[in-house]
Wavefront OBJ file of the C-alpha trace (Angstrom):
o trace
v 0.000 0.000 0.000
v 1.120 3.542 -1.272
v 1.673 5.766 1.794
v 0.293 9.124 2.221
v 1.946 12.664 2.031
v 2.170 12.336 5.464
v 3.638 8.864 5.800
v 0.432 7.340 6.729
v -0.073 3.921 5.894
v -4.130 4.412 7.147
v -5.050 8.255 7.630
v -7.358 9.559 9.551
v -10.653 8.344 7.875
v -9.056 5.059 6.136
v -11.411 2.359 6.851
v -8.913 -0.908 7.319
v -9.826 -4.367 6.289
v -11.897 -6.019 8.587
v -8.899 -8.221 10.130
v -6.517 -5.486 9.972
v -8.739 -3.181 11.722
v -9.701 -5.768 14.414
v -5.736 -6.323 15.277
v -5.221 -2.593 15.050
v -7.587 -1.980 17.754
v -6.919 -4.641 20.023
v -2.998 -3.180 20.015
v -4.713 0.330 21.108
v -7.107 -1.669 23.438
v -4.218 -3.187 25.237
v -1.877 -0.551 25.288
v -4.095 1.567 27.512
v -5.920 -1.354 29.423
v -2.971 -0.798 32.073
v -3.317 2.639 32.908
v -6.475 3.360 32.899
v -7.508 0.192 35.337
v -4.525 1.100 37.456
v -6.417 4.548 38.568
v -9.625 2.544 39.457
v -7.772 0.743 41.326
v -5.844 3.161 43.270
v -8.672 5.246 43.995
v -11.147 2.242 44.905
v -13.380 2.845 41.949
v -14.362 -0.459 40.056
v -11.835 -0.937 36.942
v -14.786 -2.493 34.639
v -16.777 0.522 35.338
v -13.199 2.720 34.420
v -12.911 0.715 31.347
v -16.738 1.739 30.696
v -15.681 5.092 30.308
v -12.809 5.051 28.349
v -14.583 3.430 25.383
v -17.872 5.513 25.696
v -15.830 9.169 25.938
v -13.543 7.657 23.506
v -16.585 7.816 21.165
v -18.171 10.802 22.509
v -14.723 12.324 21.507
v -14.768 10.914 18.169
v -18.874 12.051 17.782
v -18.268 15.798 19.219
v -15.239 15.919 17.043
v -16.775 14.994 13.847
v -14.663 11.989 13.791
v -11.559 14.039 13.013
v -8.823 13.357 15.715
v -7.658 9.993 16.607
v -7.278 10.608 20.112
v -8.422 7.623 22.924
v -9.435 8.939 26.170
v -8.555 6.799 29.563
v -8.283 7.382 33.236
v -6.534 10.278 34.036
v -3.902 9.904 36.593
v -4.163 13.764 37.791
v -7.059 13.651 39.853
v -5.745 10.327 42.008
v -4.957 12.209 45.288
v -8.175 14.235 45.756
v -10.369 11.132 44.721
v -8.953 9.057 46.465
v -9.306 11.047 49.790
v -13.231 11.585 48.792
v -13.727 7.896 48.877
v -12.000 7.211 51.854
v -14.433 10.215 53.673
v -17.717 10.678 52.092
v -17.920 8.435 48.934
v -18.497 8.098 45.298
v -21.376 11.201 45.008
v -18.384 13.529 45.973
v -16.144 12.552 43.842
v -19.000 12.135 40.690
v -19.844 15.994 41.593
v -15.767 16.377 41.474
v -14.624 14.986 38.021
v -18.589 16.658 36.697
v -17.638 19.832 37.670
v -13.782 18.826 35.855
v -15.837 18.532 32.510
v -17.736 21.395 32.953
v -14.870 23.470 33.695
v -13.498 21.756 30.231
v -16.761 22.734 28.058
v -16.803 26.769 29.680
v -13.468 27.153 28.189
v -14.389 25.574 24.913
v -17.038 27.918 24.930
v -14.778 31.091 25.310
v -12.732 29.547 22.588
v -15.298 29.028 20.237
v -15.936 33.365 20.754
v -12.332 34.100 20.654
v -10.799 31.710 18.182
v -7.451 29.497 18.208
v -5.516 32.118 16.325
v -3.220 32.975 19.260
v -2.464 28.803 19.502
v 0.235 29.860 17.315
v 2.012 33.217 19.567
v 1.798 31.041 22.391
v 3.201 27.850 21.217
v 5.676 28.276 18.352
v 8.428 25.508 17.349
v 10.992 26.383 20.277
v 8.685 26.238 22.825
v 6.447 22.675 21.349
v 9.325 20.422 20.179
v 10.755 20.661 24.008
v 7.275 20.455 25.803
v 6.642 17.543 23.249
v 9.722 15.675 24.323
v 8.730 16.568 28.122
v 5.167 14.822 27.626
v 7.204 11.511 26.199
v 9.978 11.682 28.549
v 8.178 12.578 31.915
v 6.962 9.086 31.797
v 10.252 7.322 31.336
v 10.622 7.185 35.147
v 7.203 4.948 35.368
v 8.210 3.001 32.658
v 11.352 2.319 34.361
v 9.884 1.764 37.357
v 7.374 -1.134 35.959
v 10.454 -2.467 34.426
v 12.322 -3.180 37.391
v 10.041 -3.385 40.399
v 8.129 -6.225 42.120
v 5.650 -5.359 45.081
v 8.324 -2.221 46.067
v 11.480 -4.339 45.644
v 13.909 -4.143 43.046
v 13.433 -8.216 40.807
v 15.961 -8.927 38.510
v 13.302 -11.341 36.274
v 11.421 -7.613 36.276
v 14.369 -6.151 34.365
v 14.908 -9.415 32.023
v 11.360 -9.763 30.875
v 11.017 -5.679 30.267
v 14.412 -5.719 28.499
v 12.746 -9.112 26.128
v 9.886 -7.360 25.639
v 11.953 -3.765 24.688
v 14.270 -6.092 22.151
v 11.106 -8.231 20.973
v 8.898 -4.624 19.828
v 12.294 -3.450 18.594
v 12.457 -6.841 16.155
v 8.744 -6.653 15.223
v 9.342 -3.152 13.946
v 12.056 -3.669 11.997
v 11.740 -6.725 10.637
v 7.930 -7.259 9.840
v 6.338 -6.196 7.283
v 2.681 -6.580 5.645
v -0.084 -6.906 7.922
v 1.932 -8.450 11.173
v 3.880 -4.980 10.575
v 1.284 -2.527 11.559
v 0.984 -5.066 15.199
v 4.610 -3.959 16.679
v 2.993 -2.936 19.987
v 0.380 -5.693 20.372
v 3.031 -8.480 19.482
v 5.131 -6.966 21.341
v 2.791 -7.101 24.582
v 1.569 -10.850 23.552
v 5.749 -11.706 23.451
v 6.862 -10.166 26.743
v 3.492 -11.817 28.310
v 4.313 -15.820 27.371
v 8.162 -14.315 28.763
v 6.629 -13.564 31.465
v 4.661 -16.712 31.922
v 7.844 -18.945 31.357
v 9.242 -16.571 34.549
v 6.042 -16.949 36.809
v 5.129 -13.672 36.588
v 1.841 -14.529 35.407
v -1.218 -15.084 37.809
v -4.013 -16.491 36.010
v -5.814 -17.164 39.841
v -8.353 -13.571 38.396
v -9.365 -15.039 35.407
v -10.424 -18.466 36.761
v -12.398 -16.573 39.367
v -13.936 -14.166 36.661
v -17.581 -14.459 35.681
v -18.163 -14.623 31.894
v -20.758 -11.729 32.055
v -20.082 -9.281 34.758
v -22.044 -6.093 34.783
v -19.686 -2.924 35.895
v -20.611 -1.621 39.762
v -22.155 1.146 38.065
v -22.530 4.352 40.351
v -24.049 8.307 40.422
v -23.321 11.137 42.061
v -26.695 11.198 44.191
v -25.882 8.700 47.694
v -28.101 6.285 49.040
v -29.665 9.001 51.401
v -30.311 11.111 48.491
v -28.217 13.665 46.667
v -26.563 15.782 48.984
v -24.281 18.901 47.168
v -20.086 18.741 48.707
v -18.600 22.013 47.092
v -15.225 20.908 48.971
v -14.971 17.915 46.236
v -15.821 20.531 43.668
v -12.961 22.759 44.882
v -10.342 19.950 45.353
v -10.642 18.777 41.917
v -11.992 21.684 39.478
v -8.701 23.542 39.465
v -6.828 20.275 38.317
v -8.814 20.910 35.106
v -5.842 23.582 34.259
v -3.432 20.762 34.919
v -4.977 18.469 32.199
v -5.980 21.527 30.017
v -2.410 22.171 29.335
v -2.075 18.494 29.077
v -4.708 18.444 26.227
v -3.019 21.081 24.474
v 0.434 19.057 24.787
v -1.519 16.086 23.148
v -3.265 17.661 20.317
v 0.114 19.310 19.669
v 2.429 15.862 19.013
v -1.300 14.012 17.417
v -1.276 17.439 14.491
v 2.724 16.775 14.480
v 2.633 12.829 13.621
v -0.670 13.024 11.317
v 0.296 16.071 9.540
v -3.546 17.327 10.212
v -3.717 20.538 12.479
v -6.395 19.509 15.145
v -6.302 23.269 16.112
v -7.980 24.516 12.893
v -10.104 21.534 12.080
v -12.073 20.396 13.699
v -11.016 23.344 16.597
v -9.281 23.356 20.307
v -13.220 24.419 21.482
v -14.607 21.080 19.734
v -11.608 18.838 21.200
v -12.148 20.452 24.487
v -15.954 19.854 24.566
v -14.992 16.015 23.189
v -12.726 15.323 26.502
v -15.192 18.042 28.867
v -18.261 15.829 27.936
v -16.072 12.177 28.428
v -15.720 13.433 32.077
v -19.322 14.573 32.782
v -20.574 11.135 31.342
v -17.932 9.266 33.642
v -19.188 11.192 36.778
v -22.072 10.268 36.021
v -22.199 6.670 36.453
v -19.140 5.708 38.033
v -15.590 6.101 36.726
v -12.842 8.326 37.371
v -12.336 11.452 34.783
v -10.486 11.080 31.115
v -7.887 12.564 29.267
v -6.287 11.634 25.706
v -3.432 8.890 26.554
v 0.370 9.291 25.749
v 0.261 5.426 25.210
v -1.871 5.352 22.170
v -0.240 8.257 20.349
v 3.292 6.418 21.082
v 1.546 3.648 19.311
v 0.053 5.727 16.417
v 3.472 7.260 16.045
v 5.063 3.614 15.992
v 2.575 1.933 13.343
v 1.844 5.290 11.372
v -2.092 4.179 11.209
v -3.831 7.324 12.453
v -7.391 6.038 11.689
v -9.946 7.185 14.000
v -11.676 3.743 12.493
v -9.580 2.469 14.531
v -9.477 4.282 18.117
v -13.615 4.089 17.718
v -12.759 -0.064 17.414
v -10.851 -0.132 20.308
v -13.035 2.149 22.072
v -16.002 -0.150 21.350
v -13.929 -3.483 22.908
v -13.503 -1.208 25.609
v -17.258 -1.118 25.936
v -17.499 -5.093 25.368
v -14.541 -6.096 27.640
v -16.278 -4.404 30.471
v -19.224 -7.092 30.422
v -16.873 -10.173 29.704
v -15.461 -10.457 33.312
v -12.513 -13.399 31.880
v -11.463 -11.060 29.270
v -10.734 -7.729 31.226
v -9.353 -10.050 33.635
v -7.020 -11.762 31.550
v -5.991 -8.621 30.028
v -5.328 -7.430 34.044
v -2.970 -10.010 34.919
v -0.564 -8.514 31.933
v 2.686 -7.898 34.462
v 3.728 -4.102 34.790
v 7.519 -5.636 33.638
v 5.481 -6.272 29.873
v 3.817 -2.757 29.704
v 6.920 -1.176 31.399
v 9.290 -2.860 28.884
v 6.776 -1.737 25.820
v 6.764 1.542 27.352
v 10.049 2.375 26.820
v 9.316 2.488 23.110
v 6.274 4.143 23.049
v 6.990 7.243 25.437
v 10.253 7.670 23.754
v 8.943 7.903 20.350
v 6.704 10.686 21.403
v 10.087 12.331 22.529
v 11.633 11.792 19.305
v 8.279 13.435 17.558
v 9.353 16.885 19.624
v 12.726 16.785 18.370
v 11.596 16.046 14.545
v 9.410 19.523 15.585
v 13.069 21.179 16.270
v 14.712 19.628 12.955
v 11.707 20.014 10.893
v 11.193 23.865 11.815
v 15.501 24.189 12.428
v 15.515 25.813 15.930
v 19.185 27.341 16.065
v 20.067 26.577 19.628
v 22.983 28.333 19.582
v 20.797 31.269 20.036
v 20.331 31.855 23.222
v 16.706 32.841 23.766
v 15.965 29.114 22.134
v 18.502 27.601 24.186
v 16.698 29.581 27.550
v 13.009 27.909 26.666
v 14.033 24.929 26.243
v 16.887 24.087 28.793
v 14.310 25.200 32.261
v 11.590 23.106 30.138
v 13.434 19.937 29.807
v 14.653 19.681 33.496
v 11.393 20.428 34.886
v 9.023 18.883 32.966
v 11.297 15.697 33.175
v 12.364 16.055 36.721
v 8.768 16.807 37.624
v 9.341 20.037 39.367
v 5.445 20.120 40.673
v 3.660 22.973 42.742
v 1.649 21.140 45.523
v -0.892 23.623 47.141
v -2.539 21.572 50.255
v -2.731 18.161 50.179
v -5.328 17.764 47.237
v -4.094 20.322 44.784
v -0.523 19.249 42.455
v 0.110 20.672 39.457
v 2.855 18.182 37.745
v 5.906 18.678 36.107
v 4.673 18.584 32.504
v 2.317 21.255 33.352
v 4.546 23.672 35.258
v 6.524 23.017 32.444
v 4.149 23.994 29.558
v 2.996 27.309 31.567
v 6.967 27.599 31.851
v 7.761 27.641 27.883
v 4.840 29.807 27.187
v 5.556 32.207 29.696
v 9.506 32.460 28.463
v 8.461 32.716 24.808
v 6.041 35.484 25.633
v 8.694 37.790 27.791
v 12.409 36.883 26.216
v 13.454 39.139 23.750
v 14.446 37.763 20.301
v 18.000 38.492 21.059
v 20.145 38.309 24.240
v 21.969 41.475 25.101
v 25.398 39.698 24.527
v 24.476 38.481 21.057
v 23.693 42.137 19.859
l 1 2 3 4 5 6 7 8 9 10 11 12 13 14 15 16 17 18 19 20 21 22 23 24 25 26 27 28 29 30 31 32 33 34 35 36 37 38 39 40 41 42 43 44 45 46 47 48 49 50 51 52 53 54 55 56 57 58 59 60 61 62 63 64 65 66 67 68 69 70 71 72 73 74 75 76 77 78 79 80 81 82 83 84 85 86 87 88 89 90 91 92 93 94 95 96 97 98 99 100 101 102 103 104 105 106 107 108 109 110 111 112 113 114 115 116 117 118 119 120 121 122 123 124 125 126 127 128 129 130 131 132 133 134 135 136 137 138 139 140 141 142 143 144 145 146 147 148 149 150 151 152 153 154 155 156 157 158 159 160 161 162 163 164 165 166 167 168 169 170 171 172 173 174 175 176 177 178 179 180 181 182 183 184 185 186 187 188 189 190 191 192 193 194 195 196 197 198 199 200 201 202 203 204 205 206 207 208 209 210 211 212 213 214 215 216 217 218 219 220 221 222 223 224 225 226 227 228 229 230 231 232 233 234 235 236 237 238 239 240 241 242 243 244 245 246 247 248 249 250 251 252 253 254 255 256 257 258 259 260 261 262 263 264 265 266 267 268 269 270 271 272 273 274 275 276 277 278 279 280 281 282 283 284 285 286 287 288 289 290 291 292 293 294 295 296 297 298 299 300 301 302 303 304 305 306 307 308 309 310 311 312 313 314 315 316 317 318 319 320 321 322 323 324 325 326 327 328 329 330 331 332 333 334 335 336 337 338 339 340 341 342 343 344 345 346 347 348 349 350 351 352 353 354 355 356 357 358 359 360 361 362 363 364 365 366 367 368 369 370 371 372 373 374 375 376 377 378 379 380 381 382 383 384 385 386 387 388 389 390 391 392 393 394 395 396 397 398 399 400 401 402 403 404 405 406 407 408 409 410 411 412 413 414 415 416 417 418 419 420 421 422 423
């Protein structure tokens, strides 16, 4: 197959053949399946429930974005601490009215945006200042991945660091040396390697999916209590200012998706309609029982990786999404995939989002040997990387990546095109 101007092998609205599309989305399916049950499961929410959600805002996304930007939305990971301390104090109708008010915050400014236009997207956020947040998005997860890779139950497991290193060297192989249709499934062969690995190590507990029902409806829960509903503006306050963590988040995302698909999300279909996609996701989550979304690194790493950027696709995998949440075996089998697999695949696919910010500084040749593109993007490295956060209470933490992106905005906004010593 003839690819496209912009390297695509399937664009956005290329329709793969039935097979081909079924493997496509199974290696989305599975790249995310890890995350987003981990936050259920941190929080004590009920992961079939989180998996719910990611495949029904996943195609609320697609629908409100007039099935224009390949983005999958899963648990976010931002909102952990202040959930997480609702549950263990009042319960699941604070934090619905928490990640509810998190959307709504989401659709206001896509609202604003739709009055004031995207125009100053590009003042704010020219090459020097995306290419480094780009490669701070892809690289501020390296530490997880690492982690994954080498840890067992908080102690450091050399079998950890074998199987991730197989699995690394086995996605490696499958992109490199496969071709035809097995060559679009790097990721997902990848994952299915390092898994039998990890079975042939005794990694592998299959003790969940002998105990899974077949059919097993998701704990499904709202934001009005057994006593009634009862308003908690404290959950609304602990968890509507994270919205500006994940906004600049969004922004990050939709910046490396227009970068490796060649399509500017910003213009078509519009920041205010990719907004509204991810504000709505999180209202419909609140509203019967998962945590709030976001658009995941893991499935642009993979998009970036197999160069299919079919939203055919993402709507497949969010639609097993929806299935796998009623097949109790099948989620469960999917669960016992050992963090040493998705920490060994993860290596690949966070660092070829890094590698998309610096084809943004080769593509648009940033000169760093000036130094007002050397002073964005050296404080933007180190603290989106390093995770320089801003913790305000014990509820409120704005991460690295975001202190970072506010960072390289700010910086590009105040530095003057030339340094005093260069004039």
């Amino acid at each position: 197959m003839a690819a496209k101007p912009n390297n695509a092998i399937y664009d956005l609205h290329d329709k793969p053949p039935f097979f081909t599309w079924l493997g496509l989305s199974l290696q989305h399916l599975f790249s995310m399946f890890g995350a987003t049950v981990l936050v259920p499961l941190l929080v004590g929410l009920n992961p079939g429930v989180a998996l719910f959600t990611s495949g029904i805002g996943t195609l609320l996304h697609l629908l409100i974005t007039r099935g224009k930007v390949p983005a999958y939305m899963g648990s976010s990971f931002a909102f952990i601490v202040p959930m997480a301390a609702l549950m263990k104090t009042i319960g699941y109708p604070a934090v619905a009215q928490g990640i509810i008010a998190v959307g709504l915050v989401y659709l206001v400014v896509a609202v604003v945006i739709t009055f004031t236009g995207t125009h100053w997207i590009d003042r704010l956020f020219p090459a020097e200042v995306v290419g480094p947040i780009i490669m701070v998005i892809g690289l501020s997860l390296a530490g997880s991945a690492a982690s994954s890779a080498t840890m067992l139950n908080g102690h450091y497991d050399w079998k950890i660091f074998v199987v991730a290193l197989i699995t690394l060297l086995g996605t490696i192989a499958f992109n490199m040396f496969l071709k035809g249709f097995l060559g679009l499934l790097p990721v997902l062969l990848g994952i299915v390697f390092g898994y039998i690995v990890a079975m042939l190590f005794g990694l592998v507990d299959l003790s969940p999916v002998a105990a899974a029902h077949w059919f097993q409806l998701p704990n499904y829960a709202t934001f009005i209590g057994h006593d009634g509903f009862h308003f908690y503006p404290g959950a609304v306050l602990s968890m509507a200012p994270l919205a500006l963590v994940t906004l600049s988040e969004h922004l990050g995302h939709l910046m490396v998706l227009s970068k490796i698909t060649g399509h500017d999300f910003f213009e078509n279909p519009g920041l205010e309609r990719t907004l509204a996609g991810d504000g709505t996701a999180s209202v419909v989550a609140g509203l019967v029982g998962g945590p709030a979304v976001t658009s995941y690194g893991e499935n642009i790493g993979v998009m970036q990786l197999s160069r299919v950027y079919s939203v055919w696709v993402i709507g497949g995998a969010a639609f097993f999404a929806v299935v796998f949440s009623f097949i109790g075996k099948l989620s469960a089998l999917i669960s016992t995939i050992p963090g040493a697999v998705t920490g060994g695949v993860g290596f690949m696919l966070y660092g070829v989002i890094a590698a998309a910010g610096l084809q943004v500084i080769v593509d648009n040749k940033v000169d760093y040997s000036k130094k007002r593109n050397l002073m964005i993007a050296a404080p933007v490295l180190v603290v989106g990387i390093g995770n320089f956060h801003l913790q305000l209470g014990a509820q409120m933490d704005f991460s690295g990546v975001a202190i970072a992106t506010l960072l390289g905005i700010i910086l590009n906004l105040v530095l003057p095109k030339v340094a005093a010593s260069e004039q």
